[in-house]
N, C-alpha and C positions, 0 to 999 in steps of 0.2 A: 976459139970460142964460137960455138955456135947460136946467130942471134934468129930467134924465130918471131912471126907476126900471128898471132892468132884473130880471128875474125868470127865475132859469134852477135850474128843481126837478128834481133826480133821484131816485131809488130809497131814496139813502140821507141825500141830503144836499138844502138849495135854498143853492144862490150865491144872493144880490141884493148890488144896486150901486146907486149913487146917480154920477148924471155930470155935470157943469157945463156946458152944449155938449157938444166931445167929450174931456172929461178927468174922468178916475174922481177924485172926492172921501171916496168912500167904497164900500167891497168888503167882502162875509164869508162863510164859507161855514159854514154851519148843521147841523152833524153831527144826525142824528136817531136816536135811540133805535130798538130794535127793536116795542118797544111802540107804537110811531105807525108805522111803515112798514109792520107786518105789517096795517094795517087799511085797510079800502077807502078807494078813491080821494074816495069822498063821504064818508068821514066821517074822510079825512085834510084834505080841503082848507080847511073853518072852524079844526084847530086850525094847521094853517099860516101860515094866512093869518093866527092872531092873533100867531102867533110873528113872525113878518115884521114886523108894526105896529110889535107892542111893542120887537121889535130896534132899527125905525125913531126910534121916539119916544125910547129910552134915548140915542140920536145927536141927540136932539134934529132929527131931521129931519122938517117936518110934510107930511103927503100932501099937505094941501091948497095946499101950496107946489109940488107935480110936476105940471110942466106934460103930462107923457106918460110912459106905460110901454109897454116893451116885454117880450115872453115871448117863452122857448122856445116851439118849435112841436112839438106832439103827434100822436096819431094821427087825421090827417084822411084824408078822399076826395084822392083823385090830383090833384094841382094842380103847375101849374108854377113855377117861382122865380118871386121877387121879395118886396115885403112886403103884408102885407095888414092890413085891420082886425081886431078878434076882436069880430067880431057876435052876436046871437041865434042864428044860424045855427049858428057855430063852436063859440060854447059850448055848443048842443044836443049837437054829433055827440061834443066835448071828454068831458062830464060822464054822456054816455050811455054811452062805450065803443065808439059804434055801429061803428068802424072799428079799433079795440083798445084796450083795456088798458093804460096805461105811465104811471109816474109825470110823464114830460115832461108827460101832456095837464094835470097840475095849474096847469103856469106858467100858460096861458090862461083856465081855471078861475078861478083867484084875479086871476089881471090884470081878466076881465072884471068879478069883483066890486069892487074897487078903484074901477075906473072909473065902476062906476055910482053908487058910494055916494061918491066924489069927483068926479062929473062930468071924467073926466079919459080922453084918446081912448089906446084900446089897440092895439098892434101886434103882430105874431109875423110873421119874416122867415126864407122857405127852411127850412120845416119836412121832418121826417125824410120825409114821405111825396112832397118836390117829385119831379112825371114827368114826364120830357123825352125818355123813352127813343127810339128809332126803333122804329118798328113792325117790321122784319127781327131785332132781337133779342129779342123776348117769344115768341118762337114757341119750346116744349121737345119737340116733338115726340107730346106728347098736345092734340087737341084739347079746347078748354078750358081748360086748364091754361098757365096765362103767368106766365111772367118779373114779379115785379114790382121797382117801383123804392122800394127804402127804405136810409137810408142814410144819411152826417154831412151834409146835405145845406149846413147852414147852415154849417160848417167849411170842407168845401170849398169852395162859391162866394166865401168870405170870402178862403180861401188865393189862388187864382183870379183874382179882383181884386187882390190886395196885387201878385201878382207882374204881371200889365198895369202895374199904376200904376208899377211899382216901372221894367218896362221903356219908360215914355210913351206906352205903347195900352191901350185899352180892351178889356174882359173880351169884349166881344163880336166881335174884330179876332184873338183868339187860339186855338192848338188847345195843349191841354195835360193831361197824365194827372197827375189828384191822387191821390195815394195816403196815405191817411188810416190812420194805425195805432194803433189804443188798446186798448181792453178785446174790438172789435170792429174789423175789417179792411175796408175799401171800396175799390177802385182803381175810379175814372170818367175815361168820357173826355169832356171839354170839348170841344167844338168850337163855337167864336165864339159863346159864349155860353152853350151848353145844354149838359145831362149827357146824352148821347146813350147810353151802355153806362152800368153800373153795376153791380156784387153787390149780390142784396139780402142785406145786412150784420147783419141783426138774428137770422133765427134759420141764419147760417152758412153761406153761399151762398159758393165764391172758396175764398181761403187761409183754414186755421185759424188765430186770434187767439188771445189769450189764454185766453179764456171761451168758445170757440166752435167748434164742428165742423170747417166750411167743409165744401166739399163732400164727397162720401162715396159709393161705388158702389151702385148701386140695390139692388142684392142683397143686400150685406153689412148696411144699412141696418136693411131689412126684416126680416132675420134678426136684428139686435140689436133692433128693437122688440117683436118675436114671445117670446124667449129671455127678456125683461126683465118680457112683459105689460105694458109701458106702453100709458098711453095717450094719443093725440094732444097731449092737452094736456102730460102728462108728458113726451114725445118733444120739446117744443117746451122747456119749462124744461131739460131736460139738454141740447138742441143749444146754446141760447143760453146757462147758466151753468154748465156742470158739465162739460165741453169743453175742445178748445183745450190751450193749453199746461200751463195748470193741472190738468189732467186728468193731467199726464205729469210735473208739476213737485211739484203739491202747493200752488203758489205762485203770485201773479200778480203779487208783484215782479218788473220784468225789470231793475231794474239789478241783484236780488241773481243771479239767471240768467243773466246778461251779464259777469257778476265770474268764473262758471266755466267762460266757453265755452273759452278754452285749458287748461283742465285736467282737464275732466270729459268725458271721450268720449260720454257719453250726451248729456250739454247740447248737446255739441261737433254732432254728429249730428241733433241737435232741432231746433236752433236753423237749421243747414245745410240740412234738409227746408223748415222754415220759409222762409226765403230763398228757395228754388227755387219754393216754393209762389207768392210774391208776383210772384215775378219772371216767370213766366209769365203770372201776369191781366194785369201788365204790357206782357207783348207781344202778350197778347190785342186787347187795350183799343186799341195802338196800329197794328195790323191794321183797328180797326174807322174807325179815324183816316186807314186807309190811307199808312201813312206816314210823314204830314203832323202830327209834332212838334213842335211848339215848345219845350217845357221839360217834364221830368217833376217833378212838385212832390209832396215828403215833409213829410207834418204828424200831429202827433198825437202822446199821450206817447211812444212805442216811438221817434220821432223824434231823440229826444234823444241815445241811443244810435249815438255815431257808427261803433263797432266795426261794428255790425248794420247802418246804409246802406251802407257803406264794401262792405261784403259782397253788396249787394243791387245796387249799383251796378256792380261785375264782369259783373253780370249784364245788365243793361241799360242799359250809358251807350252801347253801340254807336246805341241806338236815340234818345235825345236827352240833352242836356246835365242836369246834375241840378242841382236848388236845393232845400233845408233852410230850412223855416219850422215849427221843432217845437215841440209846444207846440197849444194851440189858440186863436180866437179870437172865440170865441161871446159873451163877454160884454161886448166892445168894437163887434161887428160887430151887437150888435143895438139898442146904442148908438146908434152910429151911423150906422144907417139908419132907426132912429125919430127921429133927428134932421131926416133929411133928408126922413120922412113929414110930421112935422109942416111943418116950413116948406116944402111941399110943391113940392121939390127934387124929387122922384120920384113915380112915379106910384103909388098906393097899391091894391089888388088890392080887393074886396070878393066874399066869400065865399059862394057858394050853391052 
C-alpha cells in the first residue's frame, strides 16, 4: 500500500490529507490566524510546517511511514501540464518569490522540506502558472506586452480528464471549454490535451468573480488608479480582493446572493450582468476551438448553484452540451497522480 501526504496551502488556510493508494484516510483543513498569515512566506513556512507534523503525529500518522508527497503548485516560470518533481530548482524560484508572491508557493516550500529531512520524493502536478497558450492569443496589441497564462490550472485538467474517462477517451482525443467558478473565474479552452486560450484568472482578466475585477475599459481603469493614487501594487490587491461581486454585495456568500436573485432587483441584475459576462468568454473560447465542442464543463464552488448554470446555460448550450462537476478536485487529483509518479505510471517532468 501506498500511503501518500498531500499539501494544499492557501492564504488563509493549508488542507493536508493523508491517502492509502487512491483513498483518502485522513483530510483537515487548518484555519490560520491572522497573526500567522499576515507574515512572510519565510517566516510562515517553519511555523506551518510544525503545525502540519504536529497535526500529523496527534493522528498518530508518522512521516517516516509516507512513501510520497504531493503539493500545490505555486508561482513558477511558464511550464506546461503534467506532474513534476519539486527540486533545488523549484524550491529556489518557490521561496524566493522570483516569479510571485502567493501563499500556494508554501505547499512546495514545505513539501520540499519534508522530503529532505524524510528522504521522501516530492511532487506538484498543473500548477497555476501551466502554458499551453497558442502564440495567436498572447498578442494585446502593445508590443511586449502579452497575454499570460495563470489560472485553476490543476482543477481544470483534473475536471478534463474526469469527463474523457467518464466518456472512454482520453484527455488528449478531446476538445472542451472548462469553466472554473470560485472566488476567481477562468474559462479555457482544451483541445486534445492542451489549454490553448485561457483568462489570466488571478489579477481579473474575462468575467468578474466574486473578489475580482475581470476585465475593465482601458480608460475608465486608468482614471480609477489616478482618482485613487494607487499604486501598482495597490491596483493589483483591489483587482484581485476587493472586486467582483463582493465589491457590489458586500458579501462573497453566493448561496446567501443566490437566495435573492428572484427578489432583489439589484442581485436580480448583478447576478444577470454576471452570467452574460461568462457566457461570452464562453463563446469566445469556443471560436478559438473553431467550433469543434465536445462538452462545456462547469466546476468550482459557484458550480453548485444550479439556479446560476441553469441561467448560463440559456446562453450557451446552443454551442455544446453542458456537464456539472462542481465542487473542486485538487486534493484527490494530486493524489492521485503522485501516485501514478511514483510507480512510475507517468512520466514525471523535472524542473529547470
Amino acid at each position: 500500500m501506498t500511503k501518500i501526504l498531500v499539501l494544499n496551502l492557501g492564504s488563509t488556510s493549508s488542507k493536508i490529507a493523508v491517502y492509502h493508494d487512491n483513498v483518502c484516510t485522513f483530510e483537515v483543513n487548518l484555519m490560520h490566524d491572522m497573526s500567522l498569515t499576515a507574515q512572510s512566506l519565510s517566516e510562515q513556512a517553519p511555523l506551518r510546517q510544525s503545525l502540519i507534523e504536529q497535526t500529523l503525529e496527534a493522528q498518530q500518522i508518522q512521516l517516516t511511514t509516507i512513501d510520497a508527497i504531493a503539493c500545490r503548485g505555486g508561482l513558477l516560470k511558464p511550464i506546461i501540464g503534467g506532474t513534476y518533481f519539486v527540486n533545488d530548482d523549484m524550491y529556489a524560484d518557490l521561496a524566493s518569490g522570483h516569479y510571485g508572491l502567493h501563499a500556494s508557493n508554501l505547499s512546495g516550500m514545505i513539501g520540499y522540506q519534508l522530503s529532505k529531512a524524510y528522504d521522501i520524493p516530492v511532487y506538484t502536478t498543473d500548477p497555476v502558472v501551466v502554458d499551453e497558450l497558442l502564440d495567436e492569443v498572447r498578442y494585446t496589441g502593445i508590443p511586449n506586452v502579452a497575454r499570460k497564462s495563470i489560472f485553476h490550472a490543476l482543477n481544470h485538467k483534473a475536471v478534463a480528464r474526469r469527463y474523457a474517462q467518464d466518456m472512454h477517451q482520453t484527455y488528449e482525443n478531446v476538445n472542451v471549454i472548462v469553466v472554473h467558478m470560485g472566488g476567481g473565474i477562468s474559462i479555457a479552452a482544451h483541445r486534445q490535451g492542451r489549454v490553448v486560450d485561457v483568462n489570466e484568472a488571478l489579477y481579473g482578466e474575462g468575467p468578474m468573480a466574486l473578489t475580482r475585477a475581470g476585465s475593465v475599459p482601458n480608460d475608465l481603469l486608468l482614471q480609477f488608479a489616478q482618482q485613487h493614487n494607487y499604486s501598482i501594487a495597490e491596483m493589483k490587491d483591489h483587482l484581485s480582493r476587493h472586486t467582483g461581486i463582493k465589491a457590489y454585495t458586500g458579501t462573497t456568500d453566493f448561496k446567501e446572493i443566490m437566495s435573492q436573485y428572484e427578489t432583489n432587483p439589484t442581485i436580480t441584475q448583478l447576478i444577470d450582468a454576471l452570467v452574460i459576462q461568462i457566457a461570452k468568454t464562453i463563446a469566445a473560447r469556443a471560436a478559438v476551438l473553431q467550433g469543434q465542442v465536445d462538452q462545456i464543463l462547469f466546476t468550482g464552488g459557484l458550480s453548485y448553484s444550479d439556479l446560476f448554470v441553469t441561467h448560463i446555460k440559456e446562453y450557451v448550450e446552443w454551442i455544446a452540451p453542458i456537464r456539472v462537476y462542481a465542487g473542486e478536485y485538487e486534493m484527490v487529483t494530486l493524489a492521485e497522480q503522485a501516485y501514478h509518479a511514483y510507480h512510475r505510471k507517468i512520466p514525471v517532468h523535472t524542473y529547470c
